[in-house]
C-alpha positions as CSV (number, residue, x, y, z in Angstrom):
1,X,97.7,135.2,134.1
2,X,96.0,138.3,134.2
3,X,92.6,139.2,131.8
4,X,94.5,141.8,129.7
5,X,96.9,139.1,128.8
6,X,94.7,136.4,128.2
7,X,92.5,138.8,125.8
8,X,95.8,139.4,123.9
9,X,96.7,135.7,123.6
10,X,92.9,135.3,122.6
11,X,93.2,138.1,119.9
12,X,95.9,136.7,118.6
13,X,94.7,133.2,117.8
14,X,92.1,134.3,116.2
15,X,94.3,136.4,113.7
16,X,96.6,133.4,113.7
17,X,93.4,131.5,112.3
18,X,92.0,134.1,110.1
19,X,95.0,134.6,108.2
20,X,95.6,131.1,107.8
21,X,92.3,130.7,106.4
22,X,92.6,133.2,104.0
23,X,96.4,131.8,102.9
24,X,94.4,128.2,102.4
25,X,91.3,129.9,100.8
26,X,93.8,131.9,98.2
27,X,95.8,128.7,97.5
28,X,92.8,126.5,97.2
29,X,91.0,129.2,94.7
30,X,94.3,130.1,92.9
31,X,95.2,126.5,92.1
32,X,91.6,125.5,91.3
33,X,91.3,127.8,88.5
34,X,94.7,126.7,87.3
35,X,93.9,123.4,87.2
36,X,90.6,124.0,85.3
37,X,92.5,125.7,83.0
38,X,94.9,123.3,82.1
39,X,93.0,120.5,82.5
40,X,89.6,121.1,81.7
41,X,89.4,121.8,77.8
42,X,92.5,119.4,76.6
43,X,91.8,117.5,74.2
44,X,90.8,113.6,75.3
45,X,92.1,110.3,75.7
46,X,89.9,107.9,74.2
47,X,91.9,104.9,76.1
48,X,92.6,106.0,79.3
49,X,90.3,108.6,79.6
50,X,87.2,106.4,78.3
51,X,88.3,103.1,81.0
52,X,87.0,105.9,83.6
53,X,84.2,107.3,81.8
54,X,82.7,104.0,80.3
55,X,83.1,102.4,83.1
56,X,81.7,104.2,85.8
57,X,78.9,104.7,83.4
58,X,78.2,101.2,83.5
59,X,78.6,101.3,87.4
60,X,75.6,104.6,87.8
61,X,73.7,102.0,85.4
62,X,73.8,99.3,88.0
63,X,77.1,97.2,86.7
64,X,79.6,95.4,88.7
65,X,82.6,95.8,88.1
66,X,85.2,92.2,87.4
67,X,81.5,90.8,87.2
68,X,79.9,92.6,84.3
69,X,83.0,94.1,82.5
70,X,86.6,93.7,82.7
71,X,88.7,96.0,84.6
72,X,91.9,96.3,86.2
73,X,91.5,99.1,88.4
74,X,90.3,99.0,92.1
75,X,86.6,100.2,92.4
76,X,86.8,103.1,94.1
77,X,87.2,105.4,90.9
78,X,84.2,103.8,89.1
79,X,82.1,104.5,92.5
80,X,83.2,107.8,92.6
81,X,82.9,108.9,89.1
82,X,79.2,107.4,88.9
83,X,78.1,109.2,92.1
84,X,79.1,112.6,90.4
85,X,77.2,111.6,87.0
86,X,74.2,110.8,89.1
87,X,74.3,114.4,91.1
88,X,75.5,116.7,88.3
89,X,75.0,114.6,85.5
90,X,76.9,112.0,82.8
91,X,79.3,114.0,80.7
92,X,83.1,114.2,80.8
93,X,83.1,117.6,82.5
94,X,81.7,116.3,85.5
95,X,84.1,113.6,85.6
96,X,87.3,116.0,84.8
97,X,85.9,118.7,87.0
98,X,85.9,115.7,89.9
99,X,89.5,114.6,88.6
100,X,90.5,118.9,89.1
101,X,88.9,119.0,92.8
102,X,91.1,115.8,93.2
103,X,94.2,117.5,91.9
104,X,93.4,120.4,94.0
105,X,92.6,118.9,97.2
106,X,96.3,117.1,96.7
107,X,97.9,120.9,96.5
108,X,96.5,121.9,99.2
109,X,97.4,118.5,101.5
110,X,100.9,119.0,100.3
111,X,100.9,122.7,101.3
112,X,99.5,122.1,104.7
113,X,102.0,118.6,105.5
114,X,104.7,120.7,104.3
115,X,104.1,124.1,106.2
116,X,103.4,122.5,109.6
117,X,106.9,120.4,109.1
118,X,108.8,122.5,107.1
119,X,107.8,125.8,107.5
120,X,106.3,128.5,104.9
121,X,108.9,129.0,102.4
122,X,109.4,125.0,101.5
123,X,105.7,124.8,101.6
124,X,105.3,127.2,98.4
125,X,108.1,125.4,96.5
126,X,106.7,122.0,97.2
127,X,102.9,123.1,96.1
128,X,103.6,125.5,93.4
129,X,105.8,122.3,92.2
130,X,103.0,119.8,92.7
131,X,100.5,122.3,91.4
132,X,102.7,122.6,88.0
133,X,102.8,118.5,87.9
134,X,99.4,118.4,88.4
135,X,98.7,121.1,85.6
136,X,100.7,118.7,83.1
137,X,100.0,115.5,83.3
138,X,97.1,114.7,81.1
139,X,95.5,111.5,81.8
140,X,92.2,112.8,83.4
141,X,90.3,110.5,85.8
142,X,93.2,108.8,86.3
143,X,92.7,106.4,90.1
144,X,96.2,107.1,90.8
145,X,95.9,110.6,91.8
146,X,93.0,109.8,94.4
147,X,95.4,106.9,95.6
148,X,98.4,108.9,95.9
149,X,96.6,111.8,97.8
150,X,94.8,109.2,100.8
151,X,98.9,107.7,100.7
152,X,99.8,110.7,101.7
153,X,97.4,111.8,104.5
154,X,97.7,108.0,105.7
155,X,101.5,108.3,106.0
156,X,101.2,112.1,107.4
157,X,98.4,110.3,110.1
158,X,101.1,108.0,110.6
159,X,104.0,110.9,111.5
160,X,101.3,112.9,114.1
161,X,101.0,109.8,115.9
162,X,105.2,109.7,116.7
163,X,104.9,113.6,117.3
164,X,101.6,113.7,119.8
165,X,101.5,109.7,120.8
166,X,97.2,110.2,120.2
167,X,96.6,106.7,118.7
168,X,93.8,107.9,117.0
169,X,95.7,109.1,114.7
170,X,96.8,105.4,113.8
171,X,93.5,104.5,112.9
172,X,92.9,107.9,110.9
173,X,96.7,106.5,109.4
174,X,94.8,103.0,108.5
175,X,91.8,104.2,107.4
176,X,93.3,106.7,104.7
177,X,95.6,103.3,103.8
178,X,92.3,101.8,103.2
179,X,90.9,104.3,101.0
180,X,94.0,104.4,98.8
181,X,93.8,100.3,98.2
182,X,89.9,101.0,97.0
183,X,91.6,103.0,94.7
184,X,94.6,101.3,93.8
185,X,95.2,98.2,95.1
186,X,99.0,98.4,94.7
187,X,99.4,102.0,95.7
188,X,98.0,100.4,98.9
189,X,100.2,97.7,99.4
190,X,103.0,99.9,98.8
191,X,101.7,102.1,101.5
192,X,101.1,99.7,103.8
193,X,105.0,98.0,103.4
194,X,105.8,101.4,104.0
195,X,104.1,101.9,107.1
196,X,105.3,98.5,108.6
197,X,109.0,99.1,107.1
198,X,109.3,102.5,109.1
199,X,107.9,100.7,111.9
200,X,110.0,97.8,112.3
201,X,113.2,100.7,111.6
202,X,112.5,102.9,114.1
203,X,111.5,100.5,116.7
204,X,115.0,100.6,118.0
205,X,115.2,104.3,117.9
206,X,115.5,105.2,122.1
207,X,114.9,109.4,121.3
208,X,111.8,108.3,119.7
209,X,108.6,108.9,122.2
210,X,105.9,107.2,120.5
211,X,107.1,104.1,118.9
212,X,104.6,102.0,116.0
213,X,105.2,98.9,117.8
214,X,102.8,95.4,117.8
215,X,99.2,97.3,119.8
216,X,100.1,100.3,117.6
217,X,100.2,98.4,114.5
218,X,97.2,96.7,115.1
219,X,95.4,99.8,115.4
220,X,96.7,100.7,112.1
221,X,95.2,97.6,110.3
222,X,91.4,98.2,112.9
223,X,91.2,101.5,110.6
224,X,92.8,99.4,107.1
225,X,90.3,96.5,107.5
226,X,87.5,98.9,108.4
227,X,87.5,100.4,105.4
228,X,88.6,97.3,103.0
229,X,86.5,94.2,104.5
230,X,83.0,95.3,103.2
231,X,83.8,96.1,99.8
232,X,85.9,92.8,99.6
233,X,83.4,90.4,100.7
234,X,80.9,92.0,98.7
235,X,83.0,92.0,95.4
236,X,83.8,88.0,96.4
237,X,80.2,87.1,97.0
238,X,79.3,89.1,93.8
239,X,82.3,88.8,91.0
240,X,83.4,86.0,92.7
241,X,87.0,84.8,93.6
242,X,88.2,83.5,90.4
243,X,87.2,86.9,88.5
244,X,88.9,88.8,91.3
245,X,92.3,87.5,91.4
246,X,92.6,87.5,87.8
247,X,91.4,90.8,87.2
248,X,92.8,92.4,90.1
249,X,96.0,90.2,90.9
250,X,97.1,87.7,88.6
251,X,97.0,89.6,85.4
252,X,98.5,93.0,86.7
253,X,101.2,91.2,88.2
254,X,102.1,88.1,86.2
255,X,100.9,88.6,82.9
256,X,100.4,92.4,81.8
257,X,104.1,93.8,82.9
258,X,105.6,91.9,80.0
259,X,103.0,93.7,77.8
260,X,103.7,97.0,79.1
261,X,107.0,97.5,80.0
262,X,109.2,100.4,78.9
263,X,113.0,100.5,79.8
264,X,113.8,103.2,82.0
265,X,114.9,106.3,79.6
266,X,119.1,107.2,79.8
267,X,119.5,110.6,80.6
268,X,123.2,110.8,79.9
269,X,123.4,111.9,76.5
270,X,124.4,114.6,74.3
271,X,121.1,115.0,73.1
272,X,119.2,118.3,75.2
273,X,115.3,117.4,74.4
274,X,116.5,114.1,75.3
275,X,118.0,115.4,78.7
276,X,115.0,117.8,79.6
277,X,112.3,115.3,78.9
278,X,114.4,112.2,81.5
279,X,115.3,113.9,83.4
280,X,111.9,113.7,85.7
281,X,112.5,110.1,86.2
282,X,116.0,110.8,88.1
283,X,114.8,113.8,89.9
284,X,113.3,112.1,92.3
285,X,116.5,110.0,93.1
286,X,118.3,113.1,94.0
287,X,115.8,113.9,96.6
288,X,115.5,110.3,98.0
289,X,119.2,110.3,97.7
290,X,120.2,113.4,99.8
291,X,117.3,112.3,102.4
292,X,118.9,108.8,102.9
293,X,122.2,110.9,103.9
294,X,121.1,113.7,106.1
295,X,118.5,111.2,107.9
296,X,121.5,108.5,108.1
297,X,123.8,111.3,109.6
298,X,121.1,113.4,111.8
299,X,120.4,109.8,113.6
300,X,123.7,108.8,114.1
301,X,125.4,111.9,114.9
302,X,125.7,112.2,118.8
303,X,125.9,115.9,119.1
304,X,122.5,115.5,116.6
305,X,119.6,117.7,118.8
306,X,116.5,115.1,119.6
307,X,113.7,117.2,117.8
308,X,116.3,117.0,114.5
309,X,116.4,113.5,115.0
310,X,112.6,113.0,115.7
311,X,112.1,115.0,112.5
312,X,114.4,112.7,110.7
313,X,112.9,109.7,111.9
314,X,109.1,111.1,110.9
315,X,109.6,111.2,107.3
316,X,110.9,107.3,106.8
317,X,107.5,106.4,105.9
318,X,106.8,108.9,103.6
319,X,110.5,108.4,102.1
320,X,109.9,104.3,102.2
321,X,106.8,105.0,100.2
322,X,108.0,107.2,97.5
323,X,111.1,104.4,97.1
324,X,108.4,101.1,96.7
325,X,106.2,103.7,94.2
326,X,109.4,103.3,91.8
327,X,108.3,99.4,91.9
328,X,105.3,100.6,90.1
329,X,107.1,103.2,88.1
330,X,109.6,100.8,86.5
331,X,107.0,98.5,85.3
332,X,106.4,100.9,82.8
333,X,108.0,103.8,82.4
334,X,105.9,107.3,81.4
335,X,104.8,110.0,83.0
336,X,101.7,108.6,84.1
337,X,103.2,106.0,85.9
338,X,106.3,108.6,87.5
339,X,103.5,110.5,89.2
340,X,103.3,108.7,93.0
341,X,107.5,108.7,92.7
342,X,107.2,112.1,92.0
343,X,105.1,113.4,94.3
344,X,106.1,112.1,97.7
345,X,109.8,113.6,96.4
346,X,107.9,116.7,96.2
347,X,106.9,116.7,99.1
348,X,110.3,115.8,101.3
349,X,112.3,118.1,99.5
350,X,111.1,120.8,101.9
351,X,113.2,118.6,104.6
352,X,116.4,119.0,102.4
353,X,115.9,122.9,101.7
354,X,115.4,123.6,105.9
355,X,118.6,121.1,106.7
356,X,120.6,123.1,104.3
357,X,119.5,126.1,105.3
358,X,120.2,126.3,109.4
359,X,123.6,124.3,108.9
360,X,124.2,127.8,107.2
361,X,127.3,127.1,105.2
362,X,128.7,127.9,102.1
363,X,129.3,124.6,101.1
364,X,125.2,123.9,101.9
365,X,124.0,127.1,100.3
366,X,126.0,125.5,97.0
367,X,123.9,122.4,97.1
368,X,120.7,124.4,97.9
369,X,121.2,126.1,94.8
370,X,122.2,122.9,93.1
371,X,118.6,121.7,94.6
372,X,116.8,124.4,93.3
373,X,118.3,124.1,90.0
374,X,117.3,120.7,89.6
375,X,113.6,121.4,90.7
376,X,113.9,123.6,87.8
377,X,115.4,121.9,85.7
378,X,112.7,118.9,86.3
379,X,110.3,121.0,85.1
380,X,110.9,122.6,82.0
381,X,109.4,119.4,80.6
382,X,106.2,121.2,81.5
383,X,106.9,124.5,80.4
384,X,105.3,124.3,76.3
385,X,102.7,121.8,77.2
386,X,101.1,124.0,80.2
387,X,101.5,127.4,78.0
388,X,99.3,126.0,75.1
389,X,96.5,124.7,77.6
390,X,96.7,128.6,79.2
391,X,96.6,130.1,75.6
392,X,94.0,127.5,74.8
393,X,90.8,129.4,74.1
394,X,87.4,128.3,75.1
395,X,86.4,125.8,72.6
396,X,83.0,125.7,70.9
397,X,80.1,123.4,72.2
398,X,80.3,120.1,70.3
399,X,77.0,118.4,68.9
400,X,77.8,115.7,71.6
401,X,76.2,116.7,74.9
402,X,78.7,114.8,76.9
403,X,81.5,116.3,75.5
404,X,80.6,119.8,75.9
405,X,83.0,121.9,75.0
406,X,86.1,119.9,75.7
407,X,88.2,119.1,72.2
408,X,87.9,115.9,70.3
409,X,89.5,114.4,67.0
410,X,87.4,115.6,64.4
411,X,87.3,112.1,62.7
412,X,86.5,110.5,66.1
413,X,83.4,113.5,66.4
414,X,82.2,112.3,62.7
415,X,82.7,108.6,63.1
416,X,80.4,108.8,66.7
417,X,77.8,111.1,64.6
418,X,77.6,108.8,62.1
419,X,77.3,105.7,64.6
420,X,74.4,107.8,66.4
421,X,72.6,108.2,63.1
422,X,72.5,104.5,62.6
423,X,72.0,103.3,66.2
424,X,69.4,103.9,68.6
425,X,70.5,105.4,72.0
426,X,70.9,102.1,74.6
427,X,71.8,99.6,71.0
428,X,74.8,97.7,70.9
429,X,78.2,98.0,69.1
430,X,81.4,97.1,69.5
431,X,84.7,99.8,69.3
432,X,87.6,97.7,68.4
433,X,90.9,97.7,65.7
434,X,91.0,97.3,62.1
435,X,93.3,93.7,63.8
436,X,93.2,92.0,66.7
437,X,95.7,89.8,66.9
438,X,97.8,92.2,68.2
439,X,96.7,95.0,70.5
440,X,97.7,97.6,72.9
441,X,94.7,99.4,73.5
442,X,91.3,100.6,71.5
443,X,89.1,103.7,71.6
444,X,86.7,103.4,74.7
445,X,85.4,106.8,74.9
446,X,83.6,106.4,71.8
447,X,80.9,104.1,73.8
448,X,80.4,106.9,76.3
449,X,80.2,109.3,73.8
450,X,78.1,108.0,71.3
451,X,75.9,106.8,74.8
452,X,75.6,103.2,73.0
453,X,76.9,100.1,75.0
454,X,79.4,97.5,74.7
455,X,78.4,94.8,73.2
456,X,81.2,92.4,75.3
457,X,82.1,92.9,79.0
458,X,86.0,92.9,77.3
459,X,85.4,96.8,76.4
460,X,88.7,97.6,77.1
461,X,91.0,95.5,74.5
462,X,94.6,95.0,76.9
463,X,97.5,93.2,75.3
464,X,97.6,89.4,76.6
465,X,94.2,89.7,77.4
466,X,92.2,90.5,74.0
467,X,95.0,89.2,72.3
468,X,94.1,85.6,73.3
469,X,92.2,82.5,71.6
470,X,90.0,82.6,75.2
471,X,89.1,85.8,75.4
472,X,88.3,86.6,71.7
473,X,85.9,83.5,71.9
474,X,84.3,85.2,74.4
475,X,84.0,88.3,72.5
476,X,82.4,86.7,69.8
477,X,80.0,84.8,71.4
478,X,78.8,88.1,73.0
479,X,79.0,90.1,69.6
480,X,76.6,87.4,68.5
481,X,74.2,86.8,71.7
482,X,73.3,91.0,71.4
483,X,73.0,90.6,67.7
484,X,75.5,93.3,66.8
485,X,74.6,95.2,64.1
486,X,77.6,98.1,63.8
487,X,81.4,98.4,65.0
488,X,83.9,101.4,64.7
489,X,87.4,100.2,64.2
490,X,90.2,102.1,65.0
491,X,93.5,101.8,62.9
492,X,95.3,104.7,64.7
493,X,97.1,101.5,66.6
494,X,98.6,99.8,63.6
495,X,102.1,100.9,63.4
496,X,102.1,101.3,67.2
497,X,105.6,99.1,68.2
498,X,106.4,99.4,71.5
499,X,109.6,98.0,72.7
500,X,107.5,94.9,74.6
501,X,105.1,92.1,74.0
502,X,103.1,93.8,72.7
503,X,104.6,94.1,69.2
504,X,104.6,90.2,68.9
505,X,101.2,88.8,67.6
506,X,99.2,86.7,69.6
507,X,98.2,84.6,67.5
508,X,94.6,84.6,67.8
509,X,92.1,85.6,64.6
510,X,88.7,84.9,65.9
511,X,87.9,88.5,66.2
512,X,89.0,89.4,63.3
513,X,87.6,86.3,61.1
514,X,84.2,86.9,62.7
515,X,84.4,90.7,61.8
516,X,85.5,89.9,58.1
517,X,83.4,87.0,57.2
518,X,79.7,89.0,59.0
519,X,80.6,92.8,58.4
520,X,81.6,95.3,55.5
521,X,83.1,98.8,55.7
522,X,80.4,101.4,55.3
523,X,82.1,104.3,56.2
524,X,85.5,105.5,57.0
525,X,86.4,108.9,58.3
526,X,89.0,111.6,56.5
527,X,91.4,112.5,56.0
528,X,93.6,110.0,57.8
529,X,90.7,107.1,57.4
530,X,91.4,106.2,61.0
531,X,87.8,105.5,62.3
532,X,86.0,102.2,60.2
533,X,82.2,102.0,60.5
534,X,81.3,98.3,60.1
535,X,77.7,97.0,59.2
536,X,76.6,93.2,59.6
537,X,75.4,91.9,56.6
């Protein structure tokens, strides 16, 4: 090859690179600032919101979680979240500024997995799609977003390895598996049936070069089990086994589902808000619907190129994934809960809009406009919610450092002030409901907010767990052993019915005896009198 050519081929690489740097640098700038706008200012979620705050607080102090408090949630988010408050300090900002960088970094993975596969155009629909999603859902610090964005680079790891054969890549696959169980175990586990589900499918597949078979698979679980053994042995030698499996296994699985379960919504009605807000939760079908076909019929057409059929085989994990994520999803159905179904549709359906383009037909061109319609059509859910937060104007700094300037109920901003003026910073209370013997959640963030601690590792008041004769022993006994002085009880909860368990009463009035018989009502908050500050007498 002669030097003038080689300069040229030189010159142009390094455009090639330049310009995709600056398309990655836009995106990652463009959707950082959307996110932050969206996400940064709306108002909180004293449940969910304060599981993540409180608790990772409690983790920077030097707690362990299933040890010292009651949790859930794989550790990873609690790690995570207390790193950041120790580098940039202990304030919701820096934890939803983490959760935006998060959201961000999952754009941009989507962008990049779907440009290399699918090519530019699919690539924009699929992020500017996953950057709206990410723009609306609201529950901030949430572990499933971390969980869902190392599922995604583990099953894209998994997908270079068929295309190059480098079985690095396998252990780069297991390793990223890893990472997502640390922060959701059963984001994880679904990942990992994935994984050995497309394996044992494709293992008879002849046009495939570089097959996942018994050596590859174990150099899967060398990267999983790198990643996974420490943390388990440590949290077994220091929580111990009992606390693990309950917290962690038993309850999630067996016990809370009952508790927590919504039906899946009916879309086919005559009612439009009804139609616009379902219709999310079947979206997702018609993508892992239509990839089902075209894979079915690009594998078992004979006439079928190879690379088509190499490129159909690649995305059975990712499509095996997104299918076991509606496992999770149907446990309880919300948006919270859609987000892993959603998101691996989003990213496949750039495989559907390239098939239907090159068979270049008019029949195909109908249902890529049908395709596009029903993108659309998915989200208009997000349309009002998304325009407030982008007309939301900077809000005014609080008189509670860690919330800054992010929005909070004004009777939950009196009742904390209040609590503060009575309490020393480090003293003991105890958030909880005007009644306990039914529950389905309780206002956490006040503890992180008010920077007072939990009197009882239970902080978090789940239905069949604070609900019970056991566990509201326990409570009590703790409320007693740090001499409790105060407690802010929430009634927002009372006519909460969901269509579960959690409507029945559990029977249990130990709590609530305890809190009658040893405290009166000092202060309520107004107008709604939905904050209770309790003094010991």
């Amino acid at each position: 090859m002669k030097k003038k050519q080689i300069n040229k081929l030189k010159k142009h690489g390094t455009h090639f690179l330049l310009s995709n740097l600056i398309i990655l640098s836009a995106a990652f700038i463009i959707s950082f600032i959307f996110l932050t706008k969206t996400n940064l200012f709306r108002p909180v979620n004293f449940y969910d919101e304060g599981v993540v705050a409180y608790g990772s607080e409690l983790v920077s102090d030097g707690s362990v979680p299933y040890r010292d408090f009651w949790t859930i949630y794989a550790p990873a988010q609690y790690y995570c979240t207390a790193l950041m408050f120790k580098v940039f300090g202990t304030s919701l900002t820096t934890m939803r500024l983490w959760d935006i960088l998060l959201r961000t970094l999952m754009v941009m993975v989507i962008f990049v997995i779907a440009r290399r596969i699918f090519g530019i155009f699919p690539a924009f629909v699929s992020c500017l799609t996953a950057l709206i999603w990410l723009g609306y859902l609201q529950w901030n610090g949430y572990p499933g977003i971390p969980a869902v964005l190392f599922c995604i680079i583990s099953l894209e790891f998994l997908r270079l390895f068929t295309e190059k054969g480098n079985r690095e890549y396998l252990l780069l696959a297991g390793i990223s598996c890893g990472i997502t169980t640390l922060f959701r175990l059963d984001f994880g586990i679904y990942t990992l049936a994935a994984v050995l589900a497309s394996a044992a499918v494709t293992s008879s597949f002849k046009f495939i070069k570089n097959h996942t078979g018994f050596k590859e698979i174990l150099d899967f679980f060398y990267g999983f089990f790198a990643v996974v053994v420490v943390p388990a042995l440590y949290f077994l030698f220091v929580a111990g086994p009992g606390e693990l499996y309950y917290d962690l296994f038993r309850f999630p699985v067996f016990i809370l589902p009952a508790y927590r379960h919504l039906d899946f919504p009916n879309v086919f009605t005559n009612n439009f808000d009804a139609i616009q807000d379902y219709f999310p939760y079947y979206y997702p079908f018609i993508i892992y619907g239509a990839l089902v076909l075209f894979i079915v019929m690009s594998i078992a057409a004979k006439k079928a190129l190879k690379n088509e059929k190499e490129s159909s085989a690649a995305v059975l994990p990712a499509l095996f994934a997104g299918l076991l994520f509606f496992i999770q999803l149907k446990s309880r159905t919300d948006y919270c809960h859609l987000e892993p179904f959603i998101f691996l549709a989003i990213l496949l359906q750039g495989y559907l809009y390239v098939r239907l383009y090159r068979l270049r037909k008019g029949f195909n061109y109908g249902l890529l406009a049908l395709l596009a319609a029903a993108n659309i059509l998915a989200l208009v859910v997000t349309v009002n919610p998304i325009t407030g937060e982008l007309k939301r104007g900077m809000p005014e700094i609080s008189g509670l450092k860690r919330a800054g300037r992010i929005g909070l109920n004004g009777e939950m901003y009196n009742a904390i002030l209040y609590i503060r003026s009575k309490t020393q910073k480090g003293d003991y209370i105890f958030c909880g409901n005007t009644s306990h013997n039914r529950v389905i959640g309780n206002d956490v963030l006040s503890y992180f907010l008010a920077e007072r601690k939990s009197a009882t590792k239970y902080f978090t008041l789940d239905p069949g767990s604070a609900d019970t004769p056991e566990v509201q022993k326990h409570m009590v006994a703790d409320l007693i052993s740090h001499n409790v002085k105060y407690t802010i009880l929430f009634s927002g909860f009372e006519d909460a019915n969901e269509p579960n368990k959690s409507a029945k009463s559990g029977g249990s009035c130990e709590l609530d005896s305890y809190i009658k018989e040893n405290f009166k009502e000092i202060w309520s908050s107004d107008p709604e009198h939905l904050f209770h500050v309790m003094e010991r007498e």
